[in-house]
RODO-2510 file (C-alpha; in nm, 4 decimals, decimal comma):
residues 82
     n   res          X          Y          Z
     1     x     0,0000     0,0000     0,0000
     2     x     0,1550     0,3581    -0,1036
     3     x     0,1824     0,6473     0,1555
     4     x    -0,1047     0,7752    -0,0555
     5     x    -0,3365     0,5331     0,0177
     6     x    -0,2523     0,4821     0,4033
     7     x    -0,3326     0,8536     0,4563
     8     x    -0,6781     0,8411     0,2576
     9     x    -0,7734     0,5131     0,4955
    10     x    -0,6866     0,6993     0,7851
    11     x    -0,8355     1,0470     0,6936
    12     x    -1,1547     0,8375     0,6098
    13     x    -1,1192     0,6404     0,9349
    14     x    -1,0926     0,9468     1,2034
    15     x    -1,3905     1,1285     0,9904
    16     x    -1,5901     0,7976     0,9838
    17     x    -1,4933     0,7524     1,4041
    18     x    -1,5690     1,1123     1,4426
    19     x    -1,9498     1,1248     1,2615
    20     x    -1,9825     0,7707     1,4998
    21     x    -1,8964     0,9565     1,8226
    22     x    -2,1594     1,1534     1,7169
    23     x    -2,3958     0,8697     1,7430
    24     x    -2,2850     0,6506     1,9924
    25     x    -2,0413     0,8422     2,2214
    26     x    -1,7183     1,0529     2,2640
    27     x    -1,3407     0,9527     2,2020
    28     x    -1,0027     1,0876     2,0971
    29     x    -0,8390     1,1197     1,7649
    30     x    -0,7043     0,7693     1,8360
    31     x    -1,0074     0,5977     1,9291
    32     x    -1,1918     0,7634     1,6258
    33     x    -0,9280     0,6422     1,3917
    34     x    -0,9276     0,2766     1,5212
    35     x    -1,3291     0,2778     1,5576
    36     x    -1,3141     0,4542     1,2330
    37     x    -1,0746     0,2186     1,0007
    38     x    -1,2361    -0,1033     1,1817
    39     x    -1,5968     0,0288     1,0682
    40     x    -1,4838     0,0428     0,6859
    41     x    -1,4547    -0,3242     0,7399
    42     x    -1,7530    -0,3931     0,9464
    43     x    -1,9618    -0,1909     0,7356
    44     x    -1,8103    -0,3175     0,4133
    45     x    -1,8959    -0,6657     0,5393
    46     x    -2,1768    -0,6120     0,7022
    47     x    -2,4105    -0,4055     0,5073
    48     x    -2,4049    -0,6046     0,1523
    49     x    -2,5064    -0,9765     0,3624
    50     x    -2,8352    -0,7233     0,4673
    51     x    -2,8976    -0,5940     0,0612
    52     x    -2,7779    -0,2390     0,1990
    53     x    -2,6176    -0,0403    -0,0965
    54     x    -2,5483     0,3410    -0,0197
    55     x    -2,4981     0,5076    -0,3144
    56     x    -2,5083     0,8585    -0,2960
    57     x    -2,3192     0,9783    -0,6565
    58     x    -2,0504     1,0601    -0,4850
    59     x    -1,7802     0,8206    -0,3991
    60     x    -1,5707     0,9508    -0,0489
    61     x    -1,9324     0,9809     0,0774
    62     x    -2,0704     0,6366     0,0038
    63     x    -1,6783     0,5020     0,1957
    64     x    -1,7547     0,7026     0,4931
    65     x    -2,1178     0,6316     0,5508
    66     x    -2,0494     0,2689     0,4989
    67     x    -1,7391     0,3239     0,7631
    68     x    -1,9363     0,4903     1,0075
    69     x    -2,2150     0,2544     0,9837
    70     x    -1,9917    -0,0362     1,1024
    71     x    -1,8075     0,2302     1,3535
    72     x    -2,1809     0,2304     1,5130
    73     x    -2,2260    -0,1148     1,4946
    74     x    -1,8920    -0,2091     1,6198
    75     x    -1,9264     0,0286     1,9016
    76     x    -2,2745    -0,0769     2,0272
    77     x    -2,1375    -0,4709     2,0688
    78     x    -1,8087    -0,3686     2,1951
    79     x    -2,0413    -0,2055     2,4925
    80     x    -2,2861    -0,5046     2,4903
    81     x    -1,9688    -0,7474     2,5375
    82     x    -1,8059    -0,4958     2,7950
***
């Protein structure tokens, strides 16, 4: 992976963990990151096995939706475990 592309995943990842905190609670710029870059995979994973598609037109919006969707989701049943 180029230097490129490890900045865009973690750009997307703190702005995906950031819109979650919104939802679900607070963090810091490290827990929004992790929460964040986790949720791109939950979300990715997650929301085609329920015949979600987001599709806005736009690209960058459609990644972090789908990121902060599984930030959500992976934040609720972290707290339901915990």
């Amino acid at each position: 992976m180029q230097i490129g592309s490890l900045i865009a995943v973690a750009v997307i990842g703190i702005v995906a963990g950031w819109l979650a905190s919104f939802i679900v609670g607070g963090g810091g710029l490290i827990k929004y990151l992790i929460w964040g870059v986790l949720g791109s995979v939950v979300g990715g994973v997650v929301l085609p096995l329920f015949g979600v598609n987001i599709n806005t037109g736009t690209p960058l919006l459609d990644t972090i939706l789908v990121a902060t969707i599984g930030a959500v989701l992976l934040v609720l049943v972290a707290r339901l475990i915990a």
